[in-house]
C-alpha positions in Angstrom: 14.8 4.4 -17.0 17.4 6.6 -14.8 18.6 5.1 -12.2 17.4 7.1 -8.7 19.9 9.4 -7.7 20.2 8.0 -4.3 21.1 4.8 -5.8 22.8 5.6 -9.1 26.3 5.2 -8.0 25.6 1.5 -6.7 28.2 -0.7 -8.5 25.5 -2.6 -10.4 24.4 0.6 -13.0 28.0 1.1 -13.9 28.8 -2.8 -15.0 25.2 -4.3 -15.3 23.2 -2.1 -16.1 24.0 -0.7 -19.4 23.5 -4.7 -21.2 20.7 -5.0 -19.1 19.0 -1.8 -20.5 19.7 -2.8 -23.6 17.9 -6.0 -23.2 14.8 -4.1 -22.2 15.3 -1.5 -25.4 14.7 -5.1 -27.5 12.1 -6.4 -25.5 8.1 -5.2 -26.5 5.3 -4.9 -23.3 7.6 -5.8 -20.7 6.1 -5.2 -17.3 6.0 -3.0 -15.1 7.1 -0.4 -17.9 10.2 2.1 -18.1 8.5 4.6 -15.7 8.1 2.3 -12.9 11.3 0.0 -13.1 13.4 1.5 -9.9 10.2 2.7 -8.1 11.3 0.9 -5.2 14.4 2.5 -5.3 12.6 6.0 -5.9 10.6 5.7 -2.9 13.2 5.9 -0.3 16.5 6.4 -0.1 19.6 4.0 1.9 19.6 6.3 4.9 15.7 5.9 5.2 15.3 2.6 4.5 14.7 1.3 8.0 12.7 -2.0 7.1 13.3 -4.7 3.8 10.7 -7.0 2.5 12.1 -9.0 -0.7 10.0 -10.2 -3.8 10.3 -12.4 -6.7 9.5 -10.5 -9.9 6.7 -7.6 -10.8 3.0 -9.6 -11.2 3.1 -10.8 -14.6 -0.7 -9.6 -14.7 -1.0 -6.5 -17.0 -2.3 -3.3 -14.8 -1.4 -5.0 -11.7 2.4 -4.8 -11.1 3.1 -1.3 -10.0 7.4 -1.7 -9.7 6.7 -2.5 -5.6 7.1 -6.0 -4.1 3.9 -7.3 -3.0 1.7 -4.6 -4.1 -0.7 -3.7 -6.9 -2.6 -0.7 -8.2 -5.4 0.7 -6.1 -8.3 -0.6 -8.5 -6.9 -4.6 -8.8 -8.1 -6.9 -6.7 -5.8 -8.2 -4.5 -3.5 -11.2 -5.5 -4.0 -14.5 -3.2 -0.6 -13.6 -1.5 -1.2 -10.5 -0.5 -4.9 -11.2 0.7 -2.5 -13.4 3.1 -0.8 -10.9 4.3 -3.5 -8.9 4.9 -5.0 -11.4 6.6 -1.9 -11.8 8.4 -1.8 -8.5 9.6 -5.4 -8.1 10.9 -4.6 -10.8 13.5 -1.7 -9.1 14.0 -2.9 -5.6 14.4 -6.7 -5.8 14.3 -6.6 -3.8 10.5 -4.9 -3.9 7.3 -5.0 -1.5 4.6 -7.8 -0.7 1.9 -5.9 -1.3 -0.7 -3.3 -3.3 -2.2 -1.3 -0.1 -3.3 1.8 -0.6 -1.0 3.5 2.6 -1.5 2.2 4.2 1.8 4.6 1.7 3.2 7.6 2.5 0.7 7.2 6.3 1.7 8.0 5.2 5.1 11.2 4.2 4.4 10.3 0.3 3.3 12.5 -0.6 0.5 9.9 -3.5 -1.4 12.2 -4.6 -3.7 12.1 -7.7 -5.6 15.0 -9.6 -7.2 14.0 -9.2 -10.6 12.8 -5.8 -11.9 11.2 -6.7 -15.0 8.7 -9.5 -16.5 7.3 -10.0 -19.5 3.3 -10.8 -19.1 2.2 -13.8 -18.7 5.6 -15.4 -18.2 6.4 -15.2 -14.5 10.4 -15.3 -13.7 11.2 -15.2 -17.2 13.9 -12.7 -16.5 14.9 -13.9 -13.5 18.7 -15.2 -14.8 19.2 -11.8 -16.7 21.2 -10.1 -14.2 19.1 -8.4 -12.0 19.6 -10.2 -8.6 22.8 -8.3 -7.9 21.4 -4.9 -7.5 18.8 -6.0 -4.5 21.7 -6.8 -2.8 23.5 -3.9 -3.4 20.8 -1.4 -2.5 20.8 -3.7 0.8 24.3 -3.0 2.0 24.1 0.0 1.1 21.3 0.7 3.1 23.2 -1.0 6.3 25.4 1.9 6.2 23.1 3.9 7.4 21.9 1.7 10.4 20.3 -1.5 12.0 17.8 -2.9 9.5 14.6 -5.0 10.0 14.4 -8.2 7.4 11.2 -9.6 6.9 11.9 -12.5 4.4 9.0 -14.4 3.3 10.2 -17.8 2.0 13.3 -19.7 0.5 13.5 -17.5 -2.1 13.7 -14.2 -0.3 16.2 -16.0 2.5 18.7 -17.5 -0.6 19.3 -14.4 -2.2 20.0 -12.0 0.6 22.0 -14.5 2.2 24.5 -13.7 4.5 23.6 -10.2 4.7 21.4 -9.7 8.1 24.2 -9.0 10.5 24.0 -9.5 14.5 22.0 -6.2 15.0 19.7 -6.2 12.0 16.0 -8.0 13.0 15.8 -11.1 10.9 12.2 -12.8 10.5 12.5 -15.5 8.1 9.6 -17.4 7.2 7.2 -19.4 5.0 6.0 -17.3 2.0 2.8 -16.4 2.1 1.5 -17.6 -1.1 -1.7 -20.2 -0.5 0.9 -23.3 -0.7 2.6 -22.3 1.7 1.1 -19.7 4.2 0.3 -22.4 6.8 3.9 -23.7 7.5 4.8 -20.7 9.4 3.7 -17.5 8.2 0.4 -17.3 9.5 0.8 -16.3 13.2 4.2 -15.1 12.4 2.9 -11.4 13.6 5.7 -9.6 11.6 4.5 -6.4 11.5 4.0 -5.9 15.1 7.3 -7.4 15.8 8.9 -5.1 13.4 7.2 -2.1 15.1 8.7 -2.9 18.4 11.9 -3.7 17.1 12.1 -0.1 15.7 10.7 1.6 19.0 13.3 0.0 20.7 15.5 1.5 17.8 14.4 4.7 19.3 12.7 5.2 15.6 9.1 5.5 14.9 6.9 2.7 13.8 5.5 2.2 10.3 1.9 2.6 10.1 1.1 -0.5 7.9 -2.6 0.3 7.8 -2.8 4.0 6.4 
């Protein structure tokens, strides 16, 4: 459970994370494992992270969480959120990926990062008050260093704890999550990832390929 080199000298491993660890260390089957705790963070670094979609907590379900916000392992069927999203994005671009293994996206320079690293199964946001929240929004201004960012914050949640951070010249689309109870209050025909896309072209950076 090392922290990514990238990352490592983020405030939160030097005064959080040590307890935190601990925590784990006493904690049997915890979700998604020691292996893929900061895969997020091990997927990009804060000078390539050029877009920032915010989660909860890992799916609870063993086998599906896979340490990326949103996504699962190639052989799970896809979660009722994400079968939103893809939805979403066929309107939006006409496709959407074969999979619900998001890490094409990740290797792209998206940071899918949720607020809470860990779970234990079954027990959705169960470890959601140990401490974790801080280092999401670390790794976030750390990022902005580097450059505009695009936030793509899918309901209250996602907008509460990364509050105050979007500045003037980041893109900001904040809306309804797209979980079943609440995709049709805004999300659906939000087009995101086509807005994104042209945001970053006329960042004079390439687009992310969200189907591939």
């Amino acid at each position: 459970m090392t922290p990514p080199a990238a990352w490592a000298d983020l405030p939160f491993f030097r005064d959080n994370w040590p307890a935190l660890q601990q925590r784990l260390s006493e904690t049997p089957g915890w979700l998604p494992g020691p292996d893929r705790i900061f895969a997020a963070l091990a997927a990009t670094t804060p000078a390539r992270t050029r877009v920032v979609i915010l989660g909860q907590d890992p799916y609870p379900t063993p086998g599906h969480a896979n340490g990326l916000a949103f996504s699962v392992n190639p052989d799970v069927p896809l979660p009722r959120s994400l079968k939103n999203i893809f939805r979403e994005m066929r309107d939006d671009l006409g496709h959407s990926p074969a999979t619900g293994d998001l890490s094409h996206w990740a290797d792209q320079g998206v940071l899918l990062m949720n607020t809470s690293l860990s779970v234990p199964p079954g027990q959705a946001g169960a470890h959601a008050r140990w401490g974790w929240a801080e280092l999401a929004r670390q790794a976030v201004a750390r990022a902005q260093q580097h450059g505009p960012l695009a936030f793509i914050l899918w309901g209250g949640h996602a907008q509460k704890a990364l509050s105050g951070l979007p500045r003037r010249n980041d893109l900001t689309l904040a809306t309804a999550h797209p979980s079943p109870l609440s995709a049709r209050r805004g999300f659906f025909g939000s087009r995101p990832f086509s807005r994104v896309n042209d945001w970053l072209v006329a960042q004079g950076h390439a687009p992310i390929d969200w189907v591939a």
